[in-house]
C-alpha positions as CSV (number, residue, x, y, z in Angstrom):
1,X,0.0,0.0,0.0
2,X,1.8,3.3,-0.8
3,X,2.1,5.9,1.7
4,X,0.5,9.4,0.2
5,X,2.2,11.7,2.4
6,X,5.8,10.1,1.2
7,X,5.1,10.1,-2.3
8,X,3.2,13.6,-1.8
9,X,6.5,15.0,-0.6
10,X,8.9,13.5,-3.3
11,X,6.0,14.9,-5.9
12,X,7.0,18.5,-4.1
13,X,10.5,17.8,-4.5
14,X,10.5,17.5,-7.9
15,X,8.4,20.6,-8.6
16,X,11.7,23.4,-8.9
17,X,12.9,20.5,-12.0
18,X,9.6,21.2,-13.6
19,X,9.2,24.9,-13.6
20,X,12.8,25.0,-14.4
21,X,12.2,22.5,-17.8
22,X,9.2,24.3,-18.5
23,X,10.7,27.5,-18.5
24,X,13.2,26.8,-20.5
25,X,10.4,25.0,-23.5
26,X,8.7,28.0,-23.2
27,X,11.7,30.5,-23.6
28,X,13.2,28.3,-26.3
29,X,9.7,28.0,-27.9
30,X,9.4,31.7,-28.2
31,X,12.9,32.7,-29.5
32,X,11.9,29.9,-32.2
33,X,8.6,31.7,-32.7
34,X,10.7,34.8,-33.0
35,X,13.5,33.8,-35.7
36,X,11.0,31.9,-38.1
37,X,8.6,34.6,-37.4
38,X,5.3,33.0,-39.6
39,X,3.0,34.4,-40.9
40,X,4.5,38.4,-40.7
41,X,4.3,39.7,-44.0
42,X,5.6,43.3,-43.4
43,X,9.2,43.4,-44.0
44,X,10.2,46.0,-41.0
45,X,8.1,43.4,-38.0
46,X,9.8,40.3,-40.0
47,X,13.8,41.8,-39.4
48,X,11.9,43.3,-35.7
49,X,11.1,40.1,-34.7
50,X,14.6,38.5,-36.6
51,X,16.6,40.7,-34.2
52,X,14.7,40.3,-30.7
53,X,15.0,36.3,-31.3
54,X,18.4,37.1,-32.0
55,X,19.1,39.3,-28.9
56,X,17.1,36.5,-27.0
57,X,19.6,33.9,-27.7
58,X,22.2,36.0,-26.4
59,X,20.9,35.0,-22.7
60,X,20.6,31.5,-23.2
61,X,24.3,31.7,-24.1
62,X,24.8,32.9,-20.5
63,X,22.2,31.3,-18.4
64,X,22.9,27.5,-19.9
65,X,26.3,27.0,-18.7
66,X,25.7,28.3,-15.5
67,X,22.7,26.6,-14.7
68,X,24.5,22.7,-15.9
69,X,27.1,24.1,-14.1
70,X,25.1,24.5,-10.8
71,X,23.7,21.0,-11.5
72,X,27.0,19.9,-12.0
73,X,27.7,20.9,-8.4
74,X,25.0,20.2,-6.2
75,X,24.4,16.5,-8.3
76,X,28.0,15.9,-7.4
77,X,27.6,15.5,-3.7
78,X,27.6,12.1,-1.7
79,X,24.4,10.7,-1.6
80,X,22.0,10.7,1.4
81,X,22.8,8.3,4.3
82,X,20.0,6.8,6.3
83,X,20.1,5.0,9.3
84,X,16.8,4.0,11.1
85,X,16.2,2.7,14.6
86,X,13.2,0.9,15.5
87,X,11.4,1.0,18.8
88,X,9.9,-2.8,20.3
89,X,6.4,-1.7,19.4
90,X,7.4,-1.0,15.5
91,X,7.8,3.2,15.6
92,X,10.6,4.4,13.7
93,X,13.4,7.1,13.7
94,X,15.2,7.4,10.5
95,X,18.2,10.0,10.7
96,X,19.3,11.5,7.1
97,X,22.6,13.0,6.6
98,X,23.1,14.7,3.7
99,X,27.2,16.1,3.8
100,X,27.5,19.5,2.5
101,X,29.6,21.2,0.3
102,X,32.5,23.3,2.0
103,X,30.5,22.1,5.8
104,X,27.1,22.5,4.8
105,X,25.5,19.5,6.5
106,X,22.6,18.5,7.2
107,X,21.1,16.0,9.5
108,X,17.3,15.5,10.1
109,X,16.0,12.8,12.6
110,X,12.1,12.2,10.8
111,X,9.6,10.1,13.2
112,X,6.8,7.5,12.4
113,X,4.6,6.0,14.5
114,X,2.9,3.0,14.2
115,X,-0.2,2.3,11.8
116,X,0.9,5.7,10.4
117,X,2.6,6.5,7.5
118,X,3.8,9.9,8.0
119,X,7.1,11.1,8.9
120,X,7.4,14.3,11.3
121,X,10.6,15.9,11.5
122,X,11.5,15.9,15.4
123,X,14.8,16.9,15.3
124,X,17.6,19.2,12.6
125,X,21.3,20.1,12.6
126,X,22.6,22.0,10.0
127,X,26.2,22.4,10.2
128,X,30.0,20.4,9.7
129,X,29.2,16.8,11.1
130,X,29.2,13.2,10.0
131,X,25.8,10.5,10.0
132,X,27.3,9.2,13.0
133,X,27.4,12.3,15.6
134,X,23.8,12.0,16.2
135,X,23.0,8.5,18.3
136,X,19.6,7.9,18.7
137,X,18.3,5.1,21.5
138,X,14.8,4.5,22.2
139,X,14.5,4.3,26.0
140,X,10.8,2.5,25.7
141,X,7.9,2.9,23.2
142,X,7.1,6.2,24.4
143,X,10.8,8.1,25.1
144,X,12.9,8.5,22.5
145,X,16.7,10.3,23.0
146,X,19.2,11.8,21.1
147,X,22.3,12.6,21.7
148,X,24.3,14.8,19.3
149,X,27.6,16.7,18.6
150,X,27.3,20.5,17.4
151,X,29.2,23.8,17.7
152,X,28.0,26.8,19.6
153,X,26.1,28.5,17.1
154,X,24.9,25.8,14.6
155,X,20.8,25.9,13.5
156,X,19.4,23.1,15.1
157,X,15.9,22.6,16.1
158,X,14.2,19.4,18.6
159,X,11.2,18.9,19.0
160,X,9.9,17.9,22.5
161,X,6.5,16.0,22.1
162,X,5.5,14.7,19.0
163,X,1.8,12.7,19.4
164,X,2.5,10.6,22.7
165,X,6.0,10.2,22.4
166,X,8.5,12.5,24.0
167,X,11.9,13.6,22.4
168,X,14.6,14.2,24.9
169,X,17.6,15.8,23.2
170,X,20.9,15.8,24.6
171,X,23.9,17.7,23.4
172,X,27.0,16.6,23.8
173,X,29.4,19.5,22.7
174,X,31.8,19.4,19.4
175,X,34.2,16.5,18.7
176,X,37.4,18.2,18.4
């Protein structure tokens, strides 16, 4: 049985990739429009319209290389690491770690109870780490800890009570 809100939220995921590709049919479909130009029969609108698909190309010169460039970069990252840690009644807490270019991490601890399919974010560090500086132990069905490693001054966010089960998070200062 798929779970909607998980295939719901890869669905908004993807939705930046489409504008971008339809953006860029649209643009190239109207510099096309522009240079063929049909059905303009006065000479000065045919070279008008000649020279504005001309001058719109100029752009796409530009714009192209930097946006596969950008691609290029944020494509070339490691990919996601997921641990997940199961409590004795079935609950889950999957961590993701996604490592950062230049430090940027990000860690997010996503919860899912039983007989549900949704995950709710209960915890998020974003800063230099690795996918094992956050250790998370489920002290019964209804406590859940974790223990992590950040700097002063990281963004981080825990949640405290999420449903019936309580989120204790403990910090544990920076590894050095």
């Amino acid at each position: 049985m798929p779970c909607w809100p998980d295939i719901w939220q890869r669905a908004k995921d993807l939705l930046p990739l489409v504008a971008l590709l339809a953006s860029a049919i649209g643009y190239t479909a109207l510099v096309v429009v522009l240079l063929w130009a049909p059905g303009l029969r006065k000479r000065w609108l045919l070279i008008g319209s000649r020279v504005l698909g001309v001058a719109a190309i100029i752009p796409i010169t530009i714009v192209v290389p930097a946006v596969v460039f950008g691609l290029a970069v944020a494509m070339g990252g490691p990919p996601t690491e997921t641990r997940i840690v199961r409590s004795q009644d079935g609950q889950e807490a999957k961590l993701l770690y996604d490592a950062g270019f230049l430090g940027r991490d990000y860690t997010e601890v996503a919860l899912k109870t039983t007989g549900c399919c949704r995950h709710t974010t209960v915890f998020w560090h974003g800063g230099p780490g690795s996918v094992d500086d956050v250790e998370i132990e489920w002290l019964d069905n209804h406590h859940l800890q974790l223990t992590y490693h950040a700097r002063y001054g990281d963004s981080q966010h825990c949640e405290r009570q999420v449903g019936d089960i309580t989120v204790v998070c403990k910090s544990a200062g920076w590894l050095n």
